[in-house]
MDAnalysis code that builds the backbone (N, CA, C; Angstrom):
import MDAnalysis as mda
import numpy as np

u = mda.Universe.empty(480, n_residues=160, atom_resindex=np.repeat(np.arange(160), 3), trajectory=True)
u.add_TopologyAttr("name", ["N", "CA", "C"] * 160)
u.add_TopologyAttr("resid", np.arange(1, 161))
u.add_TopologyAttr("resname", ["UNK", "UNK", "UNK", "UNK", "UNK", "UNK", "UNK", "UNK", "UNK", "UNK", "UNK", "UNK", "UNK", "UNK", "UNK", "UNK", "UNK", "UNK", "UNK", "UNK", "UNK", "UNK", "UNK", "UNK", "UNK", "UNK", "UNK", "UNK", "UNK", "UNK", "UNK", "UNK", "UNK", "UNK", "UNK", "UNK", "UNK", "UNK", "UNK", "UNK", "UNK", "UNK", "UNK", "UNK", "UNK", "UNK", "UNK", "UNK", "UNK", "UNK", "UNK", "UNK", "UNK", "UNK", "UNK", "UNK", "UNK", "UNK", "UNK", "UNK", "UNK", "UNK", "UNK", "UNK", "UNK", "UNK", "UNK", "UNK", "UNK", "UNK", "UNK", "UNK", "UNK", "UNK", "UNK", "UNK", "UNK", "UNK", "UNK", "UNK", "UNK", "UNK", "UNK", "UNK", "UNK", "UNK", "UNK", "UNK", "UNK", "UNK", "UNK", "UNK", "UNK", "UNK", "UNK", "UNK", "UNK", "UNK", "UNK", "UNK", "UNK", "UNK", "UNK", "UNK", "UNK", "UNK", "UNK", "UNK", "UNK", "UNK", "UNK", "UNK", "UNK", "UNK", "UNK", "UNK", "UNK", "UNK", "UNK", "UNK", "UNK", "UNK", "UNK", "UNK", "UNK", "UNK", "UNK", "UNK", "UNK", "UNK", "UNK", "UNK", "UNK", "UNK", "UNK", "UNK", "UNK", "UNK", "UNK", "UNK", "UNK", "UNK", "UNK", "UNK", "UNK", "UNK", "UNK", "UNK", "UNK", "UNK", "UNK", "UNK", "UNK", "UNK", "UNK", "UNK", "UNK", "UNK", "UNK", "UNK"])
u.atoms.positions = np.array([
    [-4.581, -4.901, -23.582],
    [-3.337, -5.397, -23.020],
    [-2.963, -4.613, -21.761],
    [-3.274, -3.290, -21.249],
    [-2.956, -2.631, -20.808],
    [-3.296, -2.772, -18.848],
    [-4.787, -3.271, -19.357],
    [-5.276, -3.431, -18.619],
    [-4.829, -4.756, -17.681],
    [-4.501, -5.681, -18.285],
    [-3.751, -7.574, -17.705],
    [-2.717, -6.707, -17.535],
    [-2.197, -5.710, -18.096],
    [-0.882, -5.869, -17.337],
    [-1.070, -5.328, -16.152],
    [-1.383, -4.119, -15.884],
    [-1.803, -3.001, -14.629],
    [-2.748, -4.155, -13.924],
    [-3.506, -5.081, -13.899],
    [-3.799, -6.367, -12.772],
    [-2.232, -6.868, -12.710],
    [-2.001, -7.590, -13.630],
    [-0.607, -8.564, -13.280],
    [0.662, -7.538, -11.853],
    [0.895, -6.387, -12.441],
    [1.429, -5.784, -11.778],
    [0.943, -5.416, -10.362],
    [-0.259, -4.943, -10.131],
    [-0.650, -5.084, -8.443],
    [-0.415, -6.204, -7.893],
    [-0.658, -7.010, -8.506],
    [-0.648, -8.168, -7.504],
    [0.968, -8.715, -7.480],
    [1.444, -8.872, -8.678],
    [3.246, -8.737, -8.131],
    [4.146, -7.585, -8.845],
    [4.622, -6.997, -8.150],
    [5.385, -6.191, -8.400],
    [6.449, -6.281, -8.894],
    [7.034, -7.330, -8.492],
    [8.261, -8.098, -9.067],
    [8.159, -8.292, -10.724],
    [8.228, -7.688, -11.295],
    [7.564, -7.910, -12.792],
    [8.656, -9.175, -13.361],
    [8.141, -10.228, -13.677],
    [8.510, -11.157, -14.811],
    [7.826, -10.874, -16.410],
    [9.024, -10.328, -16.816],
    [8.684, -9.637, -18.490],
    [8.385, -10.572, -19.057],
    [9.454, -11.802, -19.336],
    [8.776, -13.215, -20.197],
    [7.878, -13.700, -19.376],
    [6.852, -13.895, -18.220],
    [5.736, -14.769, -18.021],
    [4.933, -13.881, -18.429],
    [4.972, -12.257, -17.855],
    [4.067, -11.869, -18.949],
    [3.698, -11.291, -20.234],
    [5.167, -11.718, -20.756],
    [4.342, -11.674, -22.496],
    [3.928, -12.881, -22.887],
    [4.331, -14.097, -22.119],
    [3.583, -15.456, -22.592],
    [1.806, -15.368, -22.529],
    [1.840, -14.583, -20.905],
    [0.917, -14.429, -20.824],
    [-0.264, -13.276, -21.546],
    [0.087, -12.920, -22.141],
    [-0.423, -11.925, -23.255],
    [-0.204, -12.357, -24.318],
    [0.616, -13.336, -24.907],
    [0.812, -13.708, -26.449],
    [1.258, -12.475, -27.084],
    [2.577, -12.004, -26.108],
    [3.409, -10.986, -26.884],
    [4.979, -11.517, -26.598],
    [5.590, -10.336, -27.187],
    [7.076, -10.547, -26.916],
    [7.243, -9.267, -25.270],
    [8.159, -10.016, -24.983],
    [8.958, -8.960, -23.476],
    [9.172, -7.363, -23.972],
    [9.747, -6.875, -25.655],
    [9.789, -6.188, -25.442],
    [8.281, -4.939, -25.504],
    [8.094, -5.849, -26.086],
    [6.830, -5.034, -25.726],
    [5.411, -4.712, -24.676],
    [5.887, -5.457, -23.836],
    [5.533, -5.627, -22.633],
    [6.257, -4.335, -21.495],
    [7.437, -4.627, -21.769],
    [8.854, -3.609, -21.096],
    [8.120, -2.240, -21.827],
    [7.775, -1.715, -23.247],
    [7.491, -0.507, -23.848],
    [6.300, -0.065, -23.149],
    [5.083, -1.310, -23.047],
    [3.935, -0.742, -22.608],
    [3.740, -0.383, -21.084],
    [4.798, -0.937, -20.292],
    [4.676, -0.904, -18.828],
    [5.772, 0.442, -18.661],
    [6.466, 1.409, -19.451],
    [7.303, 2.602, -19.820],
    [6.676, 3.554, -20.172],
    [5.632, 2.770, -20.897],
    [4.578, 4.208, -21.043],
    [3.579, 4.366, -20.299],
    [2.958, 3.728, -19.430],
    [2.008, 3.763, -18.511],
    [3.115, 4.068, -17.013],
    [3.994, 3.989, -17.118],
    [4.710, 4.568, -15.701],
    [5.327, 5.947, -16.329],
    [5.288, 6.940, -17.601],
    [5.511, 7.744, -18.555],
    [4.196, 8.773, -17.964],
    [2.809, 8.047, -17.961],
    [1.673, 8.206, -17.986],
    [1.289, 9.124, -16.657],
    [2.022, 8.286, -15.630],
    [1.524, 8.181, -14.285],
    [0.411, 7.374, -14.354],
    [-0.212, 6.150, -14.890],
    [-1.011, 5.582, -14.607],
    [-0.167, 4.225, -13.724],
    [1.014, 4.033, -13.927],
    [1.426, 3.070, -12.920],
    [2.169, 4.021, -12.312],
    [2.110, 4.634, -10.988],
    [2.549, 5.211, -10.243],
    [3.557, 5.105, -9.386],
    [4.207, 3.756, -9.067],
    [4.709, 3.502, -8.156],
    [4.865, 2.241, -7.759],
    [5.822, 1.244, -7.378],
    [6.230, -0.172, -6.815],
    [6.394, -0.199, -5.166],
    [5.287, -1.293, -4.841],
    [5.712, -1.207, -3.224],
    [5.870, -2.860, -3.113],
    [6.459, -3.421, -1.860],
    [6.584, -4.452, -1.457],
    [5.841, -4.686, 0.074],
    [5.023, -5.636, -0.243],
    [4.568, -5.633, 1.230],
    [4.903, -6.579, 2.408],
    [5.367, -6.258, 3.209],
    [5.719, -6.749, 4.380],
    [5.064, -6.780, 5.560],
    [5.387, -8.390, 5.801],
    [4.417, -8.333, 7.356],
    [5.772, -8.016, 8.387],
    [5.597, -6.890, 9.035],
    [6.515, -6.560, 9.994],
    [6.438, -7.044, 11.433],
    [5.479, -7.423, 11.897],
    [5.338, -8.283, 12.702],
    [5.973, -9.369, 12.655],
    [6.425, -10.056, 11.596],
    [7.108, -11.451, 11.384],
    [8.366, -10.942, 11.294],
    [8.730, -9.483, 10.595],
    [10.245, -8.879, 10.932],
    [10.619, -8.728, 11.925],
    [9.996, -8.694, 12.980],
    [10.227, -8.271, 14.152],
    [10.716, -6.523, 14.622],
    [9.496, -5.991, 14.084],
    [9.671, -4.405, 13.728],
    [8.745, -3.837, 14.387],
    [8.758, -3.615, 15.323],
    [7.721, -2.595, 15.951],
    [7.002, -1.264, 15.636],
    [6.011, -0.921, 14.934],
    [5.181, 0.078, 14.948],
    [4.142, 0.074, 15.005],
    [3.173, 1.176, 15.003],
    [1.920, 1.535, 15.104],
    [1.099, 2.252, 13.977],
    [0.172, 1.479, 13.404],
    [-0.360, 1.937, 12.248],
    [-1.868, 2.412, 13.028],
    [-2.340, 3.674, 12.373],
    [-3.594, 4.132, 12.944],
    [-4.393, 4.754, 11.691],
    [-5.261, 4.590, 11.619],
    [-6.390, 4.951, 10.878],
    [-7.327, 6.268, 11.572],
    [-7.343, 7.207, 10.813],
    [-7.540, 8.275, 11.506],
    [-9.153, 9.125, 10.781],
    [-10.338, 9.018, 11.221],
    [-11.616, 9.912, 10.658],
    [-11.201, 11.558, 10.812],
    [-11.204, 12.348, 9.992],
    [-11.234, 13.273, 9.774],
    [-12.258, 14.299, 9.821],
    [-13.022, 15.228, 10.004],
    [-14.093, 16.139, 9.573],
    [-13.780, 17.388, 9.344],
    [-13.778, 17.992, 8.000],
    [-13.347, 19.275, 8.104],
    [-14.124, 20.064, 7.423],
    [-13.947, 21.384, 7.261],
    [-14.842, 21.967, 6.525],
    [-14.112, 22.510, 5.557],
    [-14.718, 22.417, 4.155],
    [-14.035, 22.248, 3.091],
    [-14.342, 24.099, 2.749],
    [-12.682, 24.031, 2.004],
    [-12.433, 25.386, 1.495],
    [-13.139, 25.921, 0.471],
    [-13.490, 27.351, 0.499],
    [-13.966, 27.920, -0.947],
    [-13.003, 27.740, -2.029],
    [-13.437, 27.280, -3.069],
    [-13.147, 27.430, -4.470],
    [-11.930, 25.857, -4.333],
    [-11.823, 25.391, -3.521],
    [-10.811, 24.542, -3.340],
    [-11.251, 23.193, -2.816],
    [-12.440, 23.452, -2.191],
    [-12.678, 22.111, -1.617],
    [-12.190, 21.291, -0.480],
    [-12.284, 19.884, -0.590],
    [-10.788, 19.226, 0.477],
    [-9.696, 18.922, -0.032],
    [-8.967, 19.691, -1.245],
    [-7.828, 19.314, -2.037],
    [-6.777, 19.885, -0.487],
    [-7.026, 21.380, -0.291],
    [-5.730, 21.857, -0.034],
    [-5.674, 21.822, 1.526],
    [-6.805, 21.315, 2.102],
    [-6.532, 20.687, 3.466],
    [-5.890, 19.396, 3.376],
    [-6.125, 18.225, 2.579],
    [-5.859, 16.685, 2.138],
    [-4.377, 17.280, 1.803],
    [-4.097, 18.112, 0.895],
    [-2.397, 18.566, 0.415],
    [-1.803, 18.655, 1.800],
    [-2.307, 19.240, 2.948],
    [-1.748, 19.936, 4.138],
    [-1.048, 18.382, 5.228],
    [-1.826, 17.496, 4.659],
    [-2.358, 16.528, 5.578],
    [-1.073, 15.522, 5.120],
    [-1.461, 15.479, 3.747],
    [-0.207, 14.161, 3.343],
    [0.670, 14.743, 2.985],
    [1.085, 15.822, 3.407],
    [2.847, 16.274, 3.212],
    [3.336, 15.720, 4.667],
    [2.746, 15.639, 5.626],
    [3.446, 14.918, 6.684],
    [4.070, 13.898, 6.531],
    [5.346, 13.590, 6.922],
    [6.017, 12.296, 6.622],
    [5.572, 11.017, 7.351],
    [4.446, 11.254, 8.321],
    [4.367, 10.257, 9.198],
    [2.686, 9.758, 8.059],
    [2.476, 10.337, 7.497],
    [1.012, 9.987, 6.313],
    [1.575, 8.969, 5.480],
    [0.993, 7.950, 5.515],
    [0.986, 6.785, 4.646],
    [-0.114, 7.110, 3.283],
    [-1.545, 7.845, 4.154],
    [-2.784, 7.374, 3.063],
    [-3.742, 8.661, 3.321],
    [-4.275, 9.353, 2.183],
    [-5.388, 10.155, 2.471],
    [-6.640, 9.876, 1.551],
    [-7.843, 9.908, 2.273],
    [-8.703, 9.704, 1.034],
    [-10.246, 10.195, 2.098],
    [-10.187, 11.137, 0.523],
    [-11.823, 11.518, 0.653],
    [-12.780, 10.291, 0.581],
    [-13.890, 10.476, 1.484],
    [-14.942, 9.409, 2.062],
    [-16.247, 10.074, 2.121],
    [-16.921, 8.832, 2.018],
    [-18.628, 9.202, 2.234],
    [-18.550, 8.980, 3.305],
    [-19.777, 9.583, 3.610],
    [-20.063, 9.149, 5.255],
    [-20.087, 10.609, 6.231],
    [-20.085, 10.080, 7.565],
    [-19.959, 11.322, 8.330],
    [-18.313, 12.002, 9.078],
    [-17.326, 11.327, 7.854],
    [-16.272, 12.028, 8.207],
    [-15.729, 12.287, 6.749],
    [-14.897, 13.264, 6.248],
    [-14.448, 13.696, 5.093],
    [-13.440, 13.129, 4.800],
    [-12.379, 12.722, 5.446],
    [-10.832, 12.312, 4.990],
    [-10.445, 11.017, 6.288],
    [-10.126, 10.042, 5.228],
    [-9.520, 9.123, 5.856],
    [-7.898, 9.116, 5.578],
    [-7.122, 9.181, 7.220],
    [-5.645, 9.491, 7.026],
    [-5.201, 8.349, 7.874],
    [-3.884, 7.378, 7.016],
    [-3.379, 6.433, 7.583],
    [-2.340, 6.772, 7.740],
    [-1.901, 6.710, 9.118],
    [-0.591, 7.160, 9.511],
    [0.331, 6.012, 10.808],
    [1.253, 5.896, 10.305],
    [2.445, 4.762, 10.981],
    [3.522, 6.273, 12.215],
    [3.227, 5.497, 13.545],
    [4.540, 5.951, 14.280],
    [5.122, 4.521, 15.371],
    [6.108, 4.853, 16.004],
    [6.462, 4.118, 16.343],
    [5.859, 3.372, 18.162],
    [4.880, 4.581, 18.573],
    [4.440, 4.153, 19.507],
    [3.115, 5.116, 19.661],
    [1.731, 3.977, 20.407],
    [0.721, 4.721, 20.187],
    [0.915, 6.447, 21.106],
    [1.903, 6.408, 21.607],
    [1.318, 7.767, 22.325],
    [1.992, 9.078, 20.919],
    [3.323, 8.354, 20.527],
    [3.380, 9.342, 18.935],
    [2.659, 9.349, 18.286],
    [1.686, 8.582, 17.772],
    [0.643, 8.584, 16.563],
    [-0.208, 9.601, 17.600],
    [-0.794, 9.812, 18.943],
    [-1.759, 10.332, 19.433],
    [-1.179, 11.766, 19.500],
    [0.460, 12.195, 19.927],
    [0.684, 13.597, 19.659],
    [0.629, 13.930, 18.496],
    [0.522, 13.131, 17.434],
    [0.552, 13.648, 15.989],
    [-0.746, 14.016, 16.016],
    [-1.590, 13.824, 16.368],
    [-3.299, 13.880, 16.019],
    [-3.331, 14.915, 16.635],
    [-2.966, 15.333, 18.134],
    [-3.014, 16.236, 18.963],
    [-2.467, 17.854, 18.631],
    [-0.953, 17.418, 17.659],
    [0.036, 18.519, 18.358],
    [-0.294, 19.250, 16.638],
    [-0.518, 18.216, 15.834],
    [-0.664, 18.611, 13.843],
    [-1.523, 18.458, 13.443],
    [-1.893, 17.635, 13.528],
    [-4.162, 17.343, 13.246],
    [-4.580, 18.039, 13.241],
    [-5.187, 17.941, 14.555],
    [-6.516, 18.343, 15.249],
    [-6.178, 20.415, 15.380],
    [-5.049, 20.719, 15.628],
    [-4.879, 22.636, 15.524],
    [-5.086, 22.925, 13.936],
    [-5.464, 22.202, 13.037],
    [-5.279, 22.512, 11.701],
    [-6.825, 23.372, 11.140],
    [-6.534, 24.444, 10.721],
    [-8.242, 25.483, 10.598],
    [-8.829, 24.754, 10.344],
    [-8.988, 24.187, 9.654],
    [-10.259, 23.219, 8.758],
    [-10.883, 22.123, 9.454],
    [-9.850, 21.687, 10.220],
    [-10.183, 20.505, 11.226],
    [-11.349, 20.553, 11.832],
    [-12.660, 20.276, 12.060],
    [-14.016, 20.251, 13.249],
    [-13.785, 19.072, 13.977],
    [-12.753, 17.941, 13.931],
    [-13.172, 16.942, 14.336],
    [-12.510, 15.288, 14.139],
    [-12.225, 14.622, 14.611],
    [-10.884, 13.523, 14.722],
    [-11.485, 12.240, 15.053],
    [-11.460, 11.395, 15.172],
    [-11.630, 9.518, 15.819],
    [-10.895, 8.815, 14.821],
    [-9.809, 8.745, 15.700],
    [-8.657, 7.575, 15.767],
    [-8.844, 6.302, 16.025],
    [-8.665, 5.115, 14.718],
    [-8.581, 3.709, 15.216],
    [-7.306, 3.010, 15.368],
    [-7.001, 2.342, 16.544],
    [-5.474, 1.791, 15.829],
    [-5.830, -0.044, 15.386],
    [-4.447, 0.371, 14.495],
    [-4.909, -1.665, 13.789],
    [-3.632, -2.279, 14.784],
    [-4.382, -3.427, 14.974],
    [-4.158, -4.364, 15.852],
    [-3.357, -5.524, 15.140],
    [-3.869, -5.638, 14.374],
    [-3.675, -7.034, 14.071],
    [-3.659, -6.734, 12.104],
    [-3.493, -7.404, 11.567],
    [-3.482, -7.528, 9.405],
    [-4.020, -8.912, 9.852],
    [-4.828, -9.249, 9.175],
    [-5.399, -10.567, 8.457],
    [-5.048, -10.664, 6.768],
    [-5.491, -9.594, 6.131],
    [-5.106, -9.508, 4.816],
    [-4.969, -7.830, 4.664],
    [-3.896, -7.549, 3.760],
    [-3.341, -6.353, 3.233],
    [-3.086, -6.260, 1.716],
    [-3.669, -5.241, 0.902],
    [-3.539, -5.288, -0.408],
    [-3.882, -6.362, -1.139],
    [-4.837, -7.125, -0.709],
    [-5.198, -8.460, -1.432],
    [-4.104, -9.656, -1.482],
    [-3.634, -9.375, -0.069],
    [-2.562, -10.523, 0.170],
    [-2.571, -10.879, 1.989],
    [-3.189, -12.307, 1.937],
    [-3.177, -12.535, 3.104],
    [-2.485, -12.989, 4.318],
    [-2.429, -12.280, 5.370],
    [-1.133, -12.055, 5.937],
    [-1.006, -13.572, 7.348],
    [-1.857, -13.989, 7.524],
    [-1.971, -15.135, 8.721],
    [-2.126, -16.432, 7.659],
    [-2.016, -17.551, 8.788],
    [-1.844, -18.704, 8.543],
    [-3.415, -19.274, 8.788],
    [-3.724, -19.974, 7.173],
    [-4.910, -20.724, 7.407],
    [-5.259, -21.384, 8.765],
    [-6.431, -20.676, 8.921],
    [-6.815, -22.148, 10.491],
    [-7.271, -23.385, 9.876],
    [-6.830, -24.303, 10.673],
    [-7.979, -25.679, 10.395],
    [-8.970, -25.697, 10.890],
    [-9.880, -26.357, 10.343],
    [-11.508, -26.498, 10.375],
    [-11.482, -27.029, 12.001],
    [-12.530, -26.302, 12.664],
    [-12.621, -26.559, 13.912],
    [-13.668, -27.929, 14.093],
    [-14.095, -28.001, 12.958],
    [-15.599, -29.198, 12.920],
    [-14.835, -30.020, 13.248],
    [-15.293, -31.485, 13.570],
    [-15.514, -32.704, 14.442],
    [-15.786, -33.346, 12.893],
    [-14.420, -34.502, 12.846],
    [-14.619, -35.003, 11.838],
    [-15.650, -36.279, 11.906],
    [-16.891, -35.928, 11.156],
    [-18.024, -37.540, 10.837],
    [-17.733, -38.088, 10.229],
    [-17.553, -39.795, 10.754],
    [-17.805, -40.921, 9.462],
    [-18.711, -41.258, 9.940],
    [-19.398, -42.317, 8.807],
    [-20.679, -43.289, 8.723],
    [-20.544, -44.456, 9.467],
])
């Protein structure tokens, strides 16, 4: 059960208790108990709502940021990654394969702030060897929710 619910819940946040105990072939309250103890748990961590801000008419700058650092004795990349997402302007940190260590998503309000952030807090940080900044342009889809309007088929309609 635990598991339909923690899907049901990513995908809406908005929790409807009676659709999903119908949908489980339970009652609400026990739906309400099990989604209390898994946010009890920390396995449900947290409720977000996603917004296309572009359609709000909200201006910012989201950047995706490669990282390379050299990881601490006895610590690893915990307490550089700790250093990293205490910034308030950090949306996202995550250790990665590849040839950069930490991927950091960070929102400011204009690209030259997201670039002093990289500049002025980043990049002086000991551990740091190394930075490449992408900025996003555009959302097509976010969190498994797609953010543009279907195109129509560009084909040339055939009859017989």
């Amino acid at each position: 059960m635990r598991t339909e619910i923690l899907k049901y819940i990513e995908k809406k946040s908005k929790v409807d208790l009676g659709e999903l105990a119908v949908m489980l072939g339970t009652d609400e309250v026990t739906v309400a108990n099990e989604i209390a103890e898994m946010e009890k748990e920390k396995i449900i961590c947290g409720y977000h709502t996603l917004i296309d801000w572009d359609k709000a008419g909200v201006e910012f700058v989201t950047a995706l940021i490669e990282v390379r650092v050299t990881p601490q004795r006895n610590q690893g990349f915990g307490k550089i990654a700790e250093r990293i997402y205490n910034y308030p302007e950090v949306t996202a940190v995550y250790l990665i394969s590849g040839a950069y260590d930490l991927l950091v998503t960070l929102e400011g309000r204009t690209l030259k702030e997201v670039s002093q952030f990289v500049t002025d807090k980043l990049s002086p940080l000991e551990s740091v060897l190394s930075t490449a900044t992408h900025f996003i342009l555009k959302k097509y889809k976010d969190h498994g929710t797609i953010l543009v309007e279907k195109t129509q088929s560009e084909r040339m309609l055939v009859t017989p």
